[in-house]
Structures are given as structure tokens and as C-alpha cells.
MARSE-881936 format. One line per field, with one value per residue: z, y, x of N, C-alpha, C in turn; residue in one letter; residue number from 1; chain. Coordinates in pm, 1 decimal, decimal comma, always signed. Each point is the difference from the previous one (the first is absolute). Example, Ala and Ser with C-alpha at 12.3 -4.5 7.8 and 13.67 -1.06 7.14 Angstrom:
BEGIN
nup: +780,0;-72,0
nnorth: -569,0;+105,0
neast: +1319,0;-35,0
caup: +0,0;+6,0
canorth: +119,0;+119,0
caeast: -89,0;+82,0
cup: +0,0;+73,0
cnorth: +120,0;+109,0
ceast: +90,0;-77,0
aa: A;S
i: 1;2
ch: A;A
***
This chain:
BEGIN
nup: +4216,4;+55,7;+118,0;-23,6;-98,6;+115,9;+90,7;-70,7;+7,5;+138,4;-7,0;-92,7;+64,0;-2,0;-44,8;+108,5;+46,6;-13,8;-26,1;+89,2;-29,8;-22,2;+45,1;+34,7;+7,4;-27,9;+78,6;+46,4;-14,3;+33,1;+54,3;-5,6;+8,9;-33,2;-51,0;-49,1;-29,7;+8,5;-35,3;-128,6;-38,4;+18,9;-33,5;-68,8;-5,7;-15,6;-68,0;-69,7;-26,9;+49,5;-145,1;-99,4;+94,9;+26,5;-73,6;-91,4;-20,5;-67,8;-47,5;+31,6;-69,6;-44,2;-33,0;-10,6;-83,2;-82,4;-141,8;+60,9;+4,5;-108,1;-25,2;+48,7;-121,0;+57,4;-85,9;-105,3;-54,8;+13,5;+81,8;+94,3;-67,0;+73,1;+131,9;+6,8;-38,3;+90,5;+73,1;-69,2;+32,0;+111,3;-23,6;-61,1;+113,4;+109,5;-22,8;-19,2;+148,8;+26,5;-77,2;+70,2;+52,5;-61,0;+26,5;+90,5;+36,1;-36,5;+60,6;+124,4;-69,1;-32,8;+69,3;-95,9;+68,8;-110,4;-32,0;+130,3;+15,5;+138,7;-31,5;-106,6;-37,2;+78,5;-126,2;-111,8;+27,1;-14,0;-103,0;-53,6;+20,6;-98,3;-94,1;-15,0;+73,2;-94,4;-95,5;+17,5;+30,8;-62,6;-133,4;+29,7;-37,2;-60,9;-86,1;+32,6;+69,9;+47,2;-119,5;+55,5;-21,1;+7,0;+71,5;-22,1;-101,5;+80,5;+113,4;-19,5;+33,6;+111,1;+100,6;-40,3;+56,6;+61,8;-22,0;-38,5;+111,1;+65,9;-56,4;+12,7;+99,9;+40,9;-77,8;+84,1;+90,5;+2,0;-66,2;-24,5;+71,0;+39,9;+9,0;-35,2;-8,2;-39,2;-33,8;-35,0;+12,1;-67,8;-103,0;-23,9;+15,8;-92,9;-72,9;-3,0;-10,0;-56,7;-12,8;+2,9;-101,5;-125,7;-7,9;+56,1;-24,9;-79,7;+0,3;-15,7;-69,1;-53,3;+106,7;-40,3;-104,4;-20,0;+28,6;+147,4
nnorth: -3809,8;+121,7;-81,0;-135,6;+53,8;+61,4;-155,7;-25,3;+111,1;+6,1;-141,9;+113,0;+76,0;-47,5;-111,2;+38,3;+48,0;-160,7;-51,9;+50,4;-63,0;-127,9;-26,3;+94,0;-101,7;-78,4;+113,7;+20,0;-181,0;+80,8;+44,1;-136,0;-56,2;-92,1;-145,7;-44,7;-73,8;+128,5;+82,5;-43,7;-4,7;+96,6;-16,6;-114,4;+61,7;+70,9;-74,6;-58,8;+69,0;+30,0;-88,6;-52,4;+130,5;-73,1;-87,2;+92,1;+88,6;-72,4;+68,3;+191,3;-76,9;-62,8;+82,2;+91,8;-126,4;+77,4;-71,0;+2,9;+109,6;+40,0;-137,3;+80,0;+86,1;+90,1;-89,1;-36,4;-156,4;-52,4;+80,3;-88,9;-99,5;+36,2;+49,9;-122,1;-48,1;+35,7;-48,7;-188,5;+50,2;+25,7;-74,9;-98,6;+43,9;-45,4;-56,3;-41,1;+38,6;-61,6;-57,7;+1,6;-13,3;-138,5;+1,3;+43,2;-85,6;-152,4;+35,2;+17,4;-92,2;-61,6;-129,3;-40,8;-68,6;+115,4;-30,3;+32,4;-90,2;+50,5;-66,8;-50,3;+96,7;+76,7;-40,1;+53,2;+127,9;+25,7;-94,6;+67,0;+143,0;-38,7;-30,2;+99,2;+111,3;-37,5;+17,6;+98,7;+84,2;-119,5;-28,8;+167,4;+27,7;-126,7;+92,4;+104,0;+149,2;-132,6;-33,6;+121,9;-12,5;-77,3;-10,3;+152,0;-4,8;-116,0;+100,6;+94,7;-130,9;-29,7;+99,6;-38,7;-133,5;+41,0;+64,0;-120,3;-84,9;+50,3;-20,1;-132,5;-21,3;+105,7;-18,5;-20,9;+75,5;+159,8;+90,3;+8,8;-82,7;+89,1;-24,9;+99,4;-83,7;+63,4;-97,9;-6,8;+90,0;+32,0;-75,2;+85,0;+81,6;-27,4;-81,5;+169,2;+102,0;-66,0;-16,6;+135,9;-3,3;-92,1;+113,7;+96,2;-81,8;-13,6;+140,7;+11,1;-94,3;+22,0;+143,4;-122,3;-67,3;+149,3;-38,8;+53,8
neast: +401,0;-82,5;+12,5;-16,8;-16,1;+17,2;+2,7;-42,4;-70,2;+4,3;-44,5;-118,2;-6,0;+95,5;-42,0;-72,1;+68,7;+35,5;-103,1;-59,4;+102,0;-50,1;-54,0;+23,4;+85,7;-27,5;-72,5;+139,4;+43,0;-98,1;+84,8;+77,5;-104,1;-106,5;+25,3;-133,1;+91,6;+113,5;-58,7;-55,6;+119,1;+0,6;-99,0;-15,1;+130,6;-68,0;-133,3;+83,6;+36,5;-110,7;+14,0;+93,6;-3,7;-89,5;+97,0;+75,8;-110,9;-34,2;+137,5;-48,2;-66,8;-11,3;+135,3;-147,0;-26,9;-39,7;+33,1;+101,9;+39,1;+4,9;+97,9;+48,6;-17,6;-93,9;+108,8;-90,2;-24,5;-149,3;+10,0;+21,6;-63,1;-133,9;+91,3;+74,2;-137,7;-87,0;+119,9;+10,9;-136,0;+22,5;+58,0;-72,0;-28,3;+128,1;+45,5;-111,2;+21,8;+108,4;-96,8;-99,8;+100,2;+15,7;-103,2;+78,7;+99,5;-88,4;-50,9;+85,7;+131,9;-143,3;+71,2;-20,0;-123,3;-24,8;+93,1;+15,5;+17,0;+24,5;-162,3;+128,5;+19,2;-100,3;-44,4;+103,4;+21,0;-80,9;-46,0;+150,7;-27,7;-86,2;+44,2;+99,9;-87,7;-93,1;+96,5;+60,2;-121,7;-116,7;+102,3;-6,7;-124,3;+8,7;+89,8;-80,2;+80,3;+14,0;-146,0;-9,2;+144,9;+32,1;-43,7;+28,6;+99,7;+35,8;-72,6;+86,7;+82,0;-86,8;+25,3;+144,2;+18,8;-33,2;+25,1;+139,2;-47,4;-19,4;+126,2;+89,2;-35,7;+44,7;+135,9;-39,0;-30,6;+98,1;-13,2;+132,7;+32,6;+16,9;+198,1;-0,2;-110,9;-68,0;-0,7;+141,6;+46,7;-115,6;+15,8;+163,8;-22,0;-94,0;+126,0;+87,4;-40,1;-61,6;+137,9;+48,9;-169,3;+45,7;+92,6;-128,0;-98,0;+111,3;+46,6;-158,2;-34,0;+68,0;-21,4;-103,8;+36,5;+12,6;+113,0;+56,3
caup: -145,8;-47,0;+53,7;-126,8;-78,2;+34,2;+6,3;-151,1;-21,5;+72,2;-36,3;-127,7;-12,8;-106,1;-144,6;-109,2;-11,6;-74,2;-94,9;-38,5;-31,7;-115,0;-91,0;-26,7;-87,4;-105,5;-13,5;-34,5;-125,3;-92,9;-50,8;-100,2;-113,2;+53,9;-40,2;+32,7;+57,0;+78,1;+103,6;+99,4;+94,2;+139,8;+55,9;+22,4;+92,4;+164,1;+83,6;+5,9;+102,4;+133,3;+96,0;-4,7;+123,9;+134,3;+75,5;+142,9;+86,2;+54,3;+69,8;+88,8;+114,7;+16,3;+101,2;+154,9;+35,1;+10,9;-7,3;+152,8;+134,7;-40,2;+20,1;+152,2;+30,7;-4,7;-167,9;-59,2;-101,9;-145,8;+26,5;-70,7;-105,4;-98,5;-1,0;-78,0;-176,6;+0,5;-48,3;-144,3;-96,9;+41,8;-107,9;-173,6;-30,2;+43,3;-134,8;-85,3;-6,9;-38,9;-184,3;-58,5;+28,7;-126,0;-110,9;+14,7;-95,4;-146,4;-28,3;-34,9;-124,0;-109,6;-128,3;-62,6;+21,4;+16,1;-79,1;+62,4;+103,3;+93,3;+86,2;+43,0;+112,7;+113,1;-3,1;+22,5;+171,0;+138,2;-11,3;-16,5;+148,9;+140,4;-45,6;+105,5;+131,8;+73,3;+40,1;+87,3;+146,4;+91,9;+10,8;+107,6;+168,3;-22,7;+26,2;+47,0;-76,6;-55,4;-165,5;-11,8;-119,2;-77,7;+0,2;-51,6;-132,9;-85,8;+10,0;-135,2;-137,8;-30,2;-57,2;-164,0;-103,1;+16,7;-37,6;-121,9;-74,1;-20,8;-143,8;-68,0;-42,6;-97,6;-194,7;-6,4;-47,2;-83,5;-131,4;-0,2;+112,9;+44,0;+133,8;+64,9;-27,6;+148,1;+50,1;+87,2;+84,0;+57,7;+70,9;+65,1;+113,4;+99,6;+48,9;+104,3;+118,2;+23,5;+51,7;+112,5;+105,3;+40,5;+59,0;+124,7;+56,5;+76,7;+89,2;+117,2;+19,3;+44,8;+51,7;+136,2;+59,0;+17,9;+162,8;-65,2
canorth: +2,8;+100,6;+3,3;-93,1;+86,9;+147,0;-40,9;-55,2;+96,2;-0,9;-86,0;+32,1;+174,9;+34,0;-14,8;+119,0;+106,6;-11,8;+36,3;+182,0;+70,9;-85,3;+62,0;+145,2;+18,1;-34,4;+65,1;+109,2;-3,5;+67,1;+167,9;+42,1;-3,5;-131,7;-9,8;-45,3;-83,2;+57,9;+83,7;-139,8;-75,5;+91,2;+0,4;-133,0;-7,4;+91,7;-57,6;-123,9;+33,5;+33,5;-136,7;-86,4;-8,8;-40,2;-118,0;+63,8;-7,4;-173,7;-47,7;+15,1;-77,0;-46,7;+15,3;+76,4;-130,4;+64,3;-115,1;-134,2;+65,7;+76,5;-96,5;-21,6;+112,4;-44,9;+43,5;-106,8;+15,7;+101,9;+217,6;+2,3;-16,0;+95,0;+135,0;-18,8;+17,5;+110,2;+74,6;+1,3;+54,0;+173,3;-5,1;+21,0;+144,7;+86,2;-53,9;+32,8;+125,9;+86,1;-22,8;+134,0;+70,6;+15,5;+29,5;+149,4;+47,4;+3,0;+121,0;+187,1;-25,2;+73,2;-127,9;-37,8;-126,6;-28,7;-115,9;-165,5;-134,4;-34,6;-96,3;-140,8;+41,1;-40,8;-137,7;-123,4;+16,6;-76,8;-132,1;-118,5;-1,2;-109,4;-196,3;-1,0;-31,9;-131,6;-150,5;-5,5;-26,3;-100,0;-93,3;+62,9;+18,0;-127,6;-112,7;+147,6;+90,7;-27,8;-0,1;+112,0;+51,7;-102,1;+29,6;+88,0;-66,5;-101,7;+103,5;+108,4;-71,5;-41,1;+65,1;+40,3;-160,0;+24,2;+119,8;-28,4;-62,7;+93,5;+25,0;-95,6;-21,5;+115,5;-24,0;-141,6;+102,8;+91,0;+15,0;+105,9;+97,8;+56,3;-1,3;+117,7;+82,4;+66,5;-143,6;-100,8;+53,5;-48,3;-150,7;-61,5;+65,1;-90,4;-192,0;-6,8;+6,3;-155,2;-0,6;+48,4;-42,3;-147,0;-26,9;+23,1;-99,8;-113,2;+40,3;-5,5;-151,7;-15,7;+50,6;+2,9;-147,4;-1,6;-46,5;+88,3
caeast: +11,8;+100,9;+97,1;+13,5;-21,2;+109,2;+141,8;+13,6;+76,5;+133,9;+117,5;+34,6;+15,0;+131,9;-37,2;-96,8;+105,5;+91,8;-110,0;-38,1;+116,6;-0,2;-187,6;+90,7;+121,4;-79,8;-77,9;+106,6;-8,7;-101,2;+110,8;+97,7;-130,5;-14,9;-154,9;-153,6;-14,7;+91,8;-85,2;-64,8;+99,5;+56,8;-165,3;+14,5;+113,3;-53,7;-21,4;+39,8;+178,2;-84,4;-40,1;+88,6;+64,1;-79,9;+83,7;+42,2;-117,1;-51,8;+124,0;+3,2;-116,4;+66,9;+63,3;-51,6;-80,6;-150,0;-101,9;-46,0;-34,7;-135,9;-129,1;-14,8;-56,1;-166,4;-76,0;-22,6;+144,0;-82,9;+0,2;+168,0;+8,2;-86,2;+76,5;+80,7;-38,8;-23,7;+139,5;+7,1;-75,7;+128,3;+151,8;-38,2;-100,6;+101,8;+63,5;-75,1;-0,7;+97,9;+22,7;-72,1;+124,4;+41,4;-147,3;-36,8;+97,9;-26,2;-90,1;+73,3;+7,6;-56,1;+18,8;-108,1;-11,7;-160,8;+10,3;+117,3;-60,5;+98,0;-71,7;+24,9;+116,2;-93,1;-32,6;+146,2;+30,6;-85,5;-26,8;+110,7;-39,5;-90,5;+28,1;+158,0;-7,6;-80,7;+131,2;+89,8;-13,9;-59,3;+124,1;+77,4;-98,5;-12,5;+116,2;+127,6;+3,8;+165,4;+42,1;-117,7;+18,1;-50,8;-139,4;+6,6;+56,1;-139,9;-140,8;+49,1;+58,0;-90,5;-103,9;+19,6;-15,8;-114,9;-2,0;+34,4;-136,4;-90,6;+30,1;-36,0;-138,7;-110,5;+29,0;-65,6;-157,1;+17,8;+64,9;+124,7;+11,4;+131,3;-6,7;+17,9;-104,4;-149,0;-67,8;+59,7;+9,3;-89,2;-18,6;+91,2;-86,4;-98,0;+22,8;+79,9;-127,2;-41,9;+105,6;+40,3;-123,4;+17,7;+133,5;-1,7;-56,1;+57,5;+132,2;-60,1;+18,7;+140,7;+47,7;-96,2;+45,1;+197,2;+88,1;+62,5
cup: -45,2;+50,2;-107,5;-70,8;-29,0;-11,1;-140,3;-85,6;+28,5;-60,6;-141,4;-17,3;-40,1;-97,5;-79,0;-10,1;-132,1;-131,9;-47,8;-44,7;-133,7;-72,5;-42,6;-68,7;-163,3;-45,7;-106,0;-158,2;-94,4;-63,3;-133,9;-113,9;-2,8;-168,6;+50,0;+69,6;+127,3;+135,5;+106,7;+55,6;+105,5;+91,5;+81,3;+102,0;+85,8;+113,0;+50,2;+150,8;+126,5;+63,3;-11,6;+118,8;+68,5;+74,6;+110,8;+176,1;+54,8;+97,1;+94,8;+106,2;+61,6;+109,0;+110,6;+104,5;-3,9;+7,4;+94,2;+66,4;-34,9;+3,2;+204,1;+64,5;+41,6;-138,5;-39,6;-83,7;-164,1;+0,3;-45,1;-144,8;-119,1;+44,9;-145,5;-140,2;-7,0;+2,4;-138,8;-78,1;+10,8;-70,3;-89,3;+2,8;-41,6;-213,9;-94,5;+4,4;-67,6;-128,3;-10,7;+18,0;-147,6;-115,8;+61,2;-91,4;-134,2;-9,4;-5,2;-52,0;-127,0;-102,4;-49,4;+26,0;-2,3;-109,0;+22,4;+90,8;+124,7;+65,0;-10,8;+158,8;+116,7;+23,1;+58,3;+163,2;+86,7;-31,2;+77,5;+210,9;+127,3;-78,8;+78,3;+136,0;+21,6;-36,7;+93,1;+169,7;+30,7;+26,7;+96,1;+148,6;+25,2;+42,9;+60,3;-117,0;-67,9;-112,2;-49,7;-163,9;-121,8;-3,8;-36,8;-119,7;-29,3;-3,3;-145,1;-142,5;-8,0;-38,7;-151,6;-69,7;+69,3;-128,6;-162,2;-2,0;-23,0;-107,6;-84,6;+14,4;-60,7;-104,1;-0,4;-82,3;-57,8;-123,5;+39,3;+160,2;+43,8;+164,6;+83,0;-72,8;+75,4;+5,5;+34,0;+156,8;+145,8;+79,4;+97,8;+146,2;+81,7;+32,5;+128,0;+146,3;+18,3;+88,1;+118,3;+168,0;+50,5;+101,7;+132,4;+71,3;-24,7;+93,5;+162,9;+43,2;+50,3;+104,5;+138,2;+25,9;+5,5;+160,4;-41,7;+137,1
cnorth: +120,8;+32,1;-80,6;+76,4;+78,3;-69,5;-69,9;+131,0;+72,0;-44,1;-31,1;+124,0;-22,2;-83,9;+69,1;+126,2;-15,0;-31,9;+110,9;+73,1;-39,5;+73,6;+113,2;+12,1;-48,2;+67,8;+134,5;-12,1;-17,8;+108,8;-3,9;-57,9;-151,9;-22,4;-67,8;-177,6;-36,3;+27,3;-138,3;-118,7;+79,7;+19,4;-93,0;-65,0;+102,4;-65,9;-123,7;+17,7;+9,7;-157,4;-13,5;+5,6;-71,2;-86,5;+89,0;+22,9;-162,3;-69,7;+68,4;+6,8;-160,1;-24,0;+62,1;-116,9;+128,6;-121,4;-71,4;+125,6;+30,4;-128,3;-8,9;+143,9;-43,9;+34,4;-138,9;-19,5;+71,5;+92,6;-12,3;-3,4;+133,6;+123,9;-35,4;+35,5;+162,9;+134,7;+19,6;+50,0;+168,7;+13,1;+13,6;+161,7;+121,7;-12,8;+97,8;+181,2;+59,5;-47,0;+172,8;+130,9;+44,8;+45,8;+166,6;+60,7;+61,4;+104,5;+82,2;+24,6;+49,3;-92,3;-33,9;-147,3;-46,3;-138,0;-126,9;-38,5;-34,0;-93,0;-94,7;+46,2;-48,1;-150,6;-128,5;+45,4;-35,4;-120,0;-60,5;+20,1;-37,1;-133,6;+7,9;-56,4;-110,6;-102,4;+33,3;-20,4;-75,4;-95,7;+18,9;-81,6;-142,6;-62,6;+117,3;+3,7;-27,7;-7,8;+132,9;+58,5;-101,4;-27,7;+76,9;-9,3;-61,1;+6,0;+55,8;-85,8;-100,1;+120,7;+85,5;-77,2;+10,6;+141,3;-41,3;-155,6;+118,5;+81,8;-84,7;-22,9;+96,7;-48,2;-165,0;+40,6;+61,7;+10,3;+77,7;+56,6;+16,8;-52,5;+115,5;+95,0;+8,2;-155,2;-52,7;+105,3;+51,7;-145,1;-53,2;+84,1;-35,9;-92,2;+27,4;+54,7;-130,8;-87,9;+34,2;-31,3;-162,5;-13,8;+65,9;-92,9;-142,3;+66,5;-23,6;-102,4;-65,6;+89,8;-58,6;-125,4;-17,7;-3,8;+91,9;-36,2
ceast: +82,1;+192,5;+75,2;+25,7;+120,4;+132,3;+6,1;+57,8;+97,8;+144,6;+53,4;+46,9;+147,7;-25,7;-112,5;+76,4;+103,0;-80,3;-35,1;+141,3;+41,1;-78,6;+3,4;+108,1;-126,6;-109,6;+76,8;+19,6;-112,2;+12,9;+29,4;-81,8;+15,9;-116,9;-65,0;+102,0;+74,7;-102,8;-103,6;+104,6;+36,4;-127,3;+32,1;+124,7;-12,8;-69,8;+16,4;+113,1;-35,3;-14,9;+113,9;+112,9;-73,0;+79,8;+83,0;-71,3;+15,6;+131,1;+22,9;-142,5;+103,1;+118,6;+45,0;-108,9;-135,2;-68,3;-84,8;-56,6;-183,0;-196,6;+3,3;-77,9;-170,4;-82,5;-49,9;+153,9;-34,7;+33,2;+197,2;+15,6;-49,4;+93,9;+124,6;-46,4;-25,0;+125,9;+59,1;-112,0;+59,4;+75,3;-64,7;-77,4;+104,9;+62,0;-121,9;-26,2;+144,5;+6,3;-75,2;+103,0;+52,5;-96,0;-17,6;+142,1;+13,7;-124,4;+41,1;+64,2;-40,4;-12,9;-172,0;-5,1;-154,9;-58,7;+71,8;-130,0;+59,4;-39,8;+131,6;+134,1;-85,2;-57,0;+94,3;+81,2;-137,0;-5,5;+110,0;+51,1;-66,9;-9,5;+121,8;-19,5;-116,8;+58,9;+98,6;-12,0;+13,1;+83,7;+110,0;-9,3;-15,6;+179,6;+135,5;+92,9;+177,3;+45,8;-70,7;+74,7;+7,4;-199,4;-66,9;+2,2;-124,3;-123,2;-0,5;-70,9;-162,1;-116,6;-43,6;-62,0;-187,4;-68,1;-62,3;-78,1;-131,8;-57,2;-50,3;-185,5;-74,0;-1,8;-83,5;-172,0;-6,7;+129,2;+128,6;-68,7;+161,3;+26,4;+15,7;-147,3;-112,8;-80,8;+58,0;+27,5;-139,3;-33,0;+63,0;+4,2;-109,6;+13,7;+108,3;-121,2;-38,2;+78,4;-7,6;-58,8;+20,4;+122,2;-17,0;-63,7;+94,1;+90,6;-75,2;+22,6;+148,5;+20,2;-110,2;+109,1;+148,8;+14,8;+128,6;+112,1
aa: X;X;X;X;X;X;X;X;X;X;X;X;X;X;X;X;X;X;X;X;X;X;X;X;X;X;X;X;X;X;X;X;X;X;X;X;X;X;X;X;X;X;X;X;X;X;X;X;X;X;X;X;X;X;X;X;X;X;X;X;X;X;X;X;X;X;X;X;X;X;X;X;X;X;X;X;X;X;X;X;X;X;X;X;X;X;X;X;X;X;X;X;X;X;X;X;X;X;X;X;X;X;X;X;X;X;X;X;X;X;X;X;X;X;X;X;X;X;X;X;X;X;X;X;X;X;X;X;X;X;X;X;X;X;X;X;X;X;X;X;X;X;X;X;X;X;X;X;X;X;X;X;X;X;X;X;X;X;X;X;X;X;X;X;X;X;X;X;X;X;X;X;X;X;X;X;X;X;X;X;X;X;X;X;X;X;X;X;X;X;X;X;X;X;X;X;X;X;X;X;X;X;X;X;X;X;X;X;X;X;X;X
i: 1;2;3;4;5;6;7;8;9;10;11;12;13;14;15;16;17;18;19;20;21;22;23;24;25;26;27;28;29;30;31;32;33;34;35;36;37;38;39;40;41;42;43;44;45;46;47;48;49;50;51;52;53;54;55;56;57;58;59;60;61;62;63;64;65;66;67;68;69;70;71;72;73;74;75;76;77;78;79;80;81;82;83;84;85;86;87;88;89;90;91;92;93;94;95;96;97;98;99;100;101;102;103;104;105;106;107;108;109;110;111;112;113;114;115;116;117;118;119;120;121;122;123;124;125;126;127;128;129;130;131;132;133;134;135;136;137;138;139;140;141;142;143;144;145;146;147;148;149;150;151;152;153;154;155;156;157;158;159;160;161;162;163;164;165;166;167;168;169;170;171;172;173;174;175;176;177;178;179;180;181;182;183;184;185;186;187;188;189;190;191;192;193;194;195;196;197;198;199;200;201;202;203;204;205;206;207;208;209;210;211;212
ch: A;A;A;A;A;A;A;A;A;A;A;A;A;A;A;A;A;A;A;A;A;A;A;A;A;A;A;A;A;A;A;A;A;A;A;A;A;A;A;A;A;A;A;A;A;A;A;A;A;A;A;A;A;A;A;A;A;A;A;A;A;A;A;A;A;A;A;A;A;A;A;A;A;A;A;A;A;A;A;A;A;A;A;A;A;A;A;A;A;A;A;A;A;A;A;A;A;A;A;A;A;A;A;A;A;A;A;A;A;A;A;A;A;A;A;A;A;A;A;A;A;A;A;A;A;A;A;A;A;A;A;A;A;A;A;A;A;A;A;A;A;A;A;A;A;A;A;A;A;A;A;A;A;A;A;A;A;A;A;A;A;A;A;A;A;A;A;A;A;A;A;A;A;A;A;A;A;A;A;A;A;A;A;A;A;A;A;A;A;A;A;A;A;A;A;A;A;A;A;A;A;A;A;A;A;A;A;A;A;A;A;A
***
């Protein structure tokens, strides 16, 4: 497992490099003074950027044949599966730490934000981060990695249109709820965890009865 583990990271260590460089360049522009909705979009594209490389990673699994090599190791194909989620839950940690990059900024700084709300920045980057990757894998891992940027795209573009029923039903119950506000963003968080959990148990499923 832990070996699992290491080469998943391994084979990300220049896109988390090229992230953590991202993430920093955006953290910088907290400098030049940002407002309350500025600040929660760069939260939010911090940690978002940690996933949206993963295809890379998946192509060069891929055309080193890891894939094939790693179900011949003495692992279950589950432990394969649970090292893989357990990498993408790394990324989203890795992302979420370098937002606090930018919240020390803004502290030393001196900016006043004792009156902003940053819950939707955190909310809208983790949700839209694991609805990303529990659509993208499994479709990966189901039909390979030859449409991974186009797949990608349409992960993005559903997990928005996910985001935004989420929306819609709140205003079904509640009064003026906002799409960029603390219920929809809550909800839309727990329906992506929900997710994420439904999308490791079919990736299991598809990775016991894949032929390779």
C-alpha cells in the first residue's frame, strides 16, 4: 500500500511542482490588494490546480504500461484502487494548504477581512475537486486514457452543472439562496464527498473486472 502510494506520488512530483508554482504565483496576487470575492476565487483555483493536472500523471501511467504492471504486483486490486483515491485526497490537502499561503499573506498584510466570508472559496475548490475526479477516473480507468483532455473538460463542465442543480433545488425549499452562498456551497460539498465515496467503489468494480 505504502509503496502504492509513493509511486502515485512519484509520478506526480512535476505536476505538483508545477502547481505549487501556480499556487504561489496567485497567492502573490494578494499583494496588490484583492476583494472579498477575488480572494475566494484564488482559494478556490489553488486548490482546484492540484487536480486538474492528474491526466498528465494517468498518461504517464500509462505509457510506462504501470497500469498493467502494478495489478501483477502481491496487492489486492481494492488496495490499488484505495492507494489511487487516497493520492487524490493528497492533492486536494496539498492545494488547500497552499490557499492558507495566501490567508497568511493577507494577514501580514494588515488587510481587514474580519467581515468577508471565505467559506465559498474552500467550499466551491474542494466540492468542484472531488465531483472532478469521481467523474473523471472511473471513465478513465473504464475506457483509458486516450480522450483524458476532453474528459477532463467534461468532468469540469459537469461538475459545475452539478454545483448549479444544487442550487436549483435549494431555491426549491429555501428563499434567495445564492449560487455562490454558504448553503449552496455546503450542500454542494457534501453531495461531492458523497460522490467521491460512490466513485471509489465503482472504480473498484471496474478495476476487479478489467483485462488488461
Amino acid at each position: 500500500m505504502r509503496g502504492l502510494l509513493l509511486n502515485n506520488l512519484y509520478s506526480l512530483q512535476y505536476n505538483i511542482r508545477l502547481s505549487l508554482g501556480i499556487s504561489l504565483f496567485l497567492a502573490l496576487i494578494s499583494f496588490a490588494g484583492v476583494e472579498h470575492s477575488a480572494l475566494n476565487a484564488i482559494i478556490a483555483a489553488q486548490i482546484m490546480v492540484f487536480v486538474v493536472t492528474i491526466g498528465a500523471s494517468l498518461q504517464a501511467d500509462e505509457a510506462s504500461k504501470w497500469n498493467r504492471f502494478e495489478i501483477t504486483l502481491p496487492v489486492r486490486r481494492r488496495t490499488v484502487i484505495h492507494a489511487k483515491y487516497l493520492s487524490f485526497l493528497l492533492l486536494i490537502l496539498m492545494g488547500t494548504a497552499a490557499s492558507l499561503v495566501t490567508m497568511a499573506i493577507i494577514y501580514v498584510k494588515g488587510a481587514d477581512i474580519s467581515g468577508w466570508s471565505l467559506s465559498a472559496g474552500y467550499t466551491f475548490g474542494l466540492s468542484l475537486s472531488l465531483s472532478l475526479l469521481a467523474i473523471y477516473y472511473p471513465v478513465i480507468l473504464k475506457f483509458g486514457i486516450e480522450k483524458s483532455e476532453q474528459m477532463l473538460m467534461v468532468s469540469i463542465g459537469l461538475s459545475l452543472g452539478l454545483r448549479f442543480l444544487v442550487w436549483m433545488l435549494l431555491n426549491q425549499y429555501m428563499d434567495d439562496v445564492n449560487f455562490n452562498g454558504p448553503e449552496t456551497g455546503i450542500a454542494s460539498l457534501i453531495t461531492a464527498v458523497l460522490l467521491f465515496a460512490a466513485s471509489y467503489l465503482v472504480a473498484v468494480r471496474i478495476q476487479r473486472n478489467k483485462e488488461f
